[in-house]
C-alpha positions, -999 to 999 in steps of 0.1 A, spaced: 599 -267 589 632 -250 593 652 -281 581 630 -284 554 643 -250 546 677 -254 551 677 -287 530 663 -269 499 695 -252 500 703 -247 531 822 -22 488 828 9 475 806 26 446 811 62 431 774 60 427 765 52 466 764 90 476 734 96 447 711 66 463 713 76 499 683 94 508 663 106 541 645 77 541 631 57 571 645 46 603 653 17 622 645 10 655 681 23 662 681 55 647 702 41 617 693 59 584 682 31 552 697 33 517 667 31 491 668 2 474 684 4 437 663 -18 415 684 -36 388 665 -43 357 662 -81 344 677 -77 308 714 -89 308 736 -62 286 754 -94 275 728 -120 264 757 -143 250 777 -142 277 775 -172 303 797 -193 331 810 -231 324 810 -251 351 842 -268 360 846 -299 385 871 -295 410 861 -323 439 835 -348 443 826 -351 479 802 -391 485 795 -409 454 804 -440 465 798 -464 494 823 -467 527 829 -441 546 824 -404 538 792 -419 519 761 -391 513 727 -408 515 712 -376 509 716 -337 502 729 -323 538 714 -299 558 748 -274 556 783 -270 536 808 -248 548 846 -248 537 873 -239 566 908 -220 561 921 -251 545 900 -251 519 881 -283 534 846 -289 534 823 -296 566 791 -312 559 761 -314 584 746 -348 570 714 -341 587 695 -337 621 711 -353 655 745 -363 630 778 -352 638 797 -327 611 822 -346 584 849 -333 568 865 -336 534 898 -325 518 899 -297 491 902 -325 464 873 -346 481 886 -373 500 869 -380 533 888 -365 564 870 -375 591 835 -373 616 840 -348 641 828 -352 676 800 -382 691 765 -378 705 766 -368 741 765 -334 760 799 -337 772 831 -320 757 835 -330 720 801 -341 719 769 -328 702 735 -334 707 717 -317 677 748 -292 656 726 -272 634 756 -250 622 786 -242 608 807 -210 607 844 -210 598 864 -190 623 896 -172 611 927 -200 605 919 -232 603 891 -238 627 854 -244 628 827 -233 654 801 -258 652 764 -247 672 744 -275 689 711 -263 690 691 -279 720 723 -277 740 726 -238 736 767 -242 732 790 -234 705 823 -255 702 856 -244 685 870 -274 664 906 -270 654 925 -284 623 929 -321 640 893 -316 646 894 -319 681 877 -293 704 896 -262 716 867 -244 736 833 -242 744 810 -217 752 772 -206 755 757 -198 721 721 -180 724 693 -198 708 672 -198 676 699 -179 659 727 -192 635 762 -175 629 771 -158 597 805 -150 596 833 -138 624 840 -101 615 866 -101 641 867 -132 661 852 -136 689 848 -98 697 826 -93 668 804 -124 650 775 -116 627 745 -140 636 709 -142 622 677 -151 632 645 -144 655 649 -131 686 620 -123 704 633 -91 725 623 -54 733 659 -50 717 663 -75 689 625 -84 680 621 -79 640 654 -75 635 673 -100 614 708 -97 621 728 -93 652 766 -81 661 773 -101 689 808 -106 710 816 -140 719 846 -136 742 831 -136 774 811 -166 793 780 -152 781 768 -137 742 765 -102 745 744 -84 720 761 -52 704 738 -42 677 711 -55 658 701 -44 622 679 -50 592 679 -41 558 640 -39 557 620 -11 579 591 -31 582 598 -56 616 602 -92 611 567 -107 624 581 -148 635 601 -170 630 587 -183 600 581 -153 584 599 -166 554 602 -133 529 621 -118 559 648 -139 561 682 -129 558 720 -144 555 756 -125 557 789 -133 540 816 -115 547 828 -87 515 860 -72 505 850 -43 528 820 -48 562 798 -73 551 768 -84 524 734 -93 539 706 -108 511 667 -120 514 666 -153 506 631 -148 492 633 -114 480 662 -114 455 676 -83 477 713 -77 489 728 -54 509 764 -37 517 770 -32 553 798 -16 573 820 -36 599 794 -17 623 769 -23 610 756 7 588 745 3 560 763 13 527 746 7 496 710 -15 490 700 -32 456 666 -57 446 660 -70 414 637 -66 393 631 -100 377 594 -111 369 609 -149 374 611 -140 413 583 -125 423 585 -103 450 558 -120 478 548 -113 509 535 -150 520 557 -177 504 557 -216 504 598 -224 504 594 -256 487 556 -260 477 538 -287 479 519 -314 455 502 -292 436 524 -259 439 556 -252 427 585 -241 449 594 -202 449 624 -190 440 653 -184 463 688 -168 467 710 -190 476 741 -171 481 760 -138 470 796 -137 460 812 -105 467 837 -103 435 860 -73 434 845 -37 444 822 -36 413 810 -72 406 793 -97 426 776 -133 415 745 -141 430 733 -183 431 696 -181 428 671 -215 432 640 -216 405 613 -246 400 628 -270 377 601 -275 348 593 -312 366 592 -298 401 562 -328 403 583 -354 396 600 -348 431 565 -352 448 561 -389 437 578 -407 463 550 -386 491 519 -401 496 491 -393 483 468 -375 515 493 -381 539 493 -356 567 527 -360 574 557 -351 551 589 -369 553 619 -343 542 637 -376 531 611 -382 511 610 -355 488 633 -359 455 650 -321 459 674 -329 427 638 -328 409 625 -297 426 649 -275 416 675 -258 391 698 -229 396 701 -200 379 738 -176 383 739 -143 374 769 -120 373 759 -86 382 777 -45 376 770 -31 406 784 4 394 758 3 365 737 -19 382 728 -42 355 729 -79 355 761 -86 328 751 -123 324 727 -150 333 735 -187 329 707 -218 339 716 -253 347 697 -282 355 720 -288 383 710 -278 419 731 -255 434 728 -258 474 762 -239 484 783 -211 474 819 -204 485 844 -173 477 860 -167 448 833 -181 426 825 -217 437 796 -236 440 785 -274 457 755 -290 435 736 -321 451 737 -347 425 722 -383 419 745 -406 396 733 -433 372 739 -461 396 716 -439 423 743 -429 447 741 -395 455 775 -371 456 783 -336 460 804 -324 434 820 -289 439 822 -267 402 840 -229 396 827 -206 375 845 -197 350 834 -167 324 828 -179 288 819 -149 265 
């Protein structure tokens, strides 16, 4: 179920001091913001984003080939992409411009070797920490993709982003702890043989109840100051100190993402997907963009390749490039009102700084490709 997740994808405010209140507490004494509600009506309807093409990654057969949408994008110092093809297959990389690098690693559980990587997370430089799941390692890669170091990774949690490597690494997930338990992130220092767990936080009061608890999950991305966290089914995002403290809190209010407590990621036959946020992008101190997931208007056409009253679901089966479209929105964080909104029928499943996104797309000849786009501003 989780790769079926994954697959369907994956500051400073002069205002802040007026929206903290005495509100409740989390279950380490930390003090929440309350939640600033930004109102759906953009205050500039004719504004909108172009997207440009800067690299196609796949689209043709050979090596580097994509057979289908992958499971994670992340891009490295170098501006290179690493691609997690899918379950039990080793990352690939490609240039800034496209071009296929390379395959990193073999299948194995000896040094350079993976037996399930389920994650990326770019480490300052030009290396990449790559998680193998069953194994419970991480493994630095360097530039020449080779390994550098290994070391035990906890389980059932994914890492966010290196706040200050490897002293201090934002991870998320489930942990089922007297410490950690409904908590969705976790500071955690990496330098020693063992993880140790410095803090854990949430942006929500209420405790996260499992693992597939899906309106209580939460990603990071680093911002120009701390951190961002945002609910991937909740249209929420949050401003965190390096520390973890929390500095400002904002939700939309958009009656085209419903806010619900029991959600279905990606449907089924007869129901359509729910919305999701796929990723924010921290902009300058006011601004952010936010990549958001909604049904495309023949969601049903991606079911046609499932059998009919089959009990089992193939991921591979389902047509995603059907099931979705994307929606960006450029958001005033001072005001808090959404500036612009822009939809396209292309589906987004990655976002990277400084306004870029990756979109899973199917060519006329039926080769699949991932083709990266910036944003640009049209008004």
């Amino acid at each position: 179920m989780l790769q079926m997740y994954s697959r369907s994808v994956l500051l400073t405010f002069g205002v802040i001091v007026a929206f903290m209140v005495a509100a409740p507490r989390f279950a380490d004494g930390q003090a929440r913001a309350r939640a600033v509600r930004i109102p759906d009506a953009p205050t500039c309807p004719s504004c909108s984003v172009i997207f440009q093409p800067i690299a196609t990654l796949g689209g043709r057969e050979g090596p580097g080939e994509i057979d289908r949408e992958p499971l994670v994008i992340r891009e490295d110092g170098l501006g290179r992409f690493w691609l997690l093809p899918g379950a039990n297959e080793m990352p690939r990389v490609y240039s800034a411009e496209g071009a296929y690098v390379g395959t990193v690693g073999r299948p194995g559980a000896g040094p350079g070797e993976f037996v399930t990587p389920a994650s990326l997370m770019p480490l300052p430089g030009d290396s990449m920490l790559i998680v193998d799941v069953r194994s419970s390692r991480a493994t630095v890669v360097g530039a020449d993709l080779k390994p550098r170091r290994t070391m035990v990774y906890p389980r059932d949690v994914e890492p966010e982003l290196a706040l200050e490597w490897p002293r201090s690494v934002m991870l998320q997930g489930w942990i089922p702890t007297p410490e950690q338990a409904g908590l969705q992130l976790h500071r955690v220092s990496l330098a020693e043989r063992d993880p140790k767990f410095l803090r854990s936080v949430s942006p929500d009061s209420s405790q996260w109840r499992s693992p597939f608890d899906w309106p209580s999950v939460v990603r990071a991305v680093a911002g120009r100051s701390g951190f961002w966290s945002y609910n991937l089914y909740r249209y929420r995002f949050t401003h965190w100190s390096a520390d973890g403290n929390m500095i400002a809190d904002f939700e939309r209010d958009a009656p085209w993402f419903p806010r619900k407590d029991k959600v279905i990621p990606i449907g089924n036959t007869e129901t359509p997907p729910v919305p999701n946020l796929v990723r924010v992008i921290p902009g300058d101190e006011q601004r952010i963009w936010t990549i958001v997931n909604v049904p495309s208007p023949s969601w049903q056409r991606a079911w046609e390749r499932v059998a009919k009253g089959s009990g089992d679901i193939s991921v591979n089966s389902i047509a995603f490039e059907d099931l979705f479209h994307s929606v960006v929105e450029e958001i005033d964080l001072k005001s808090a009102r959404v500036l612009s909104r822009t939809r396209t029928e292309k589906w987004i499943i990655a976002a990277f700084d400084g306004g870029r996104v990756a979109a899973y797309e199917v060519d006329p000849r039926g080769i699949p490709r991932i083709v990266i786009y910036a944003l640009v501003r049209r008004r």
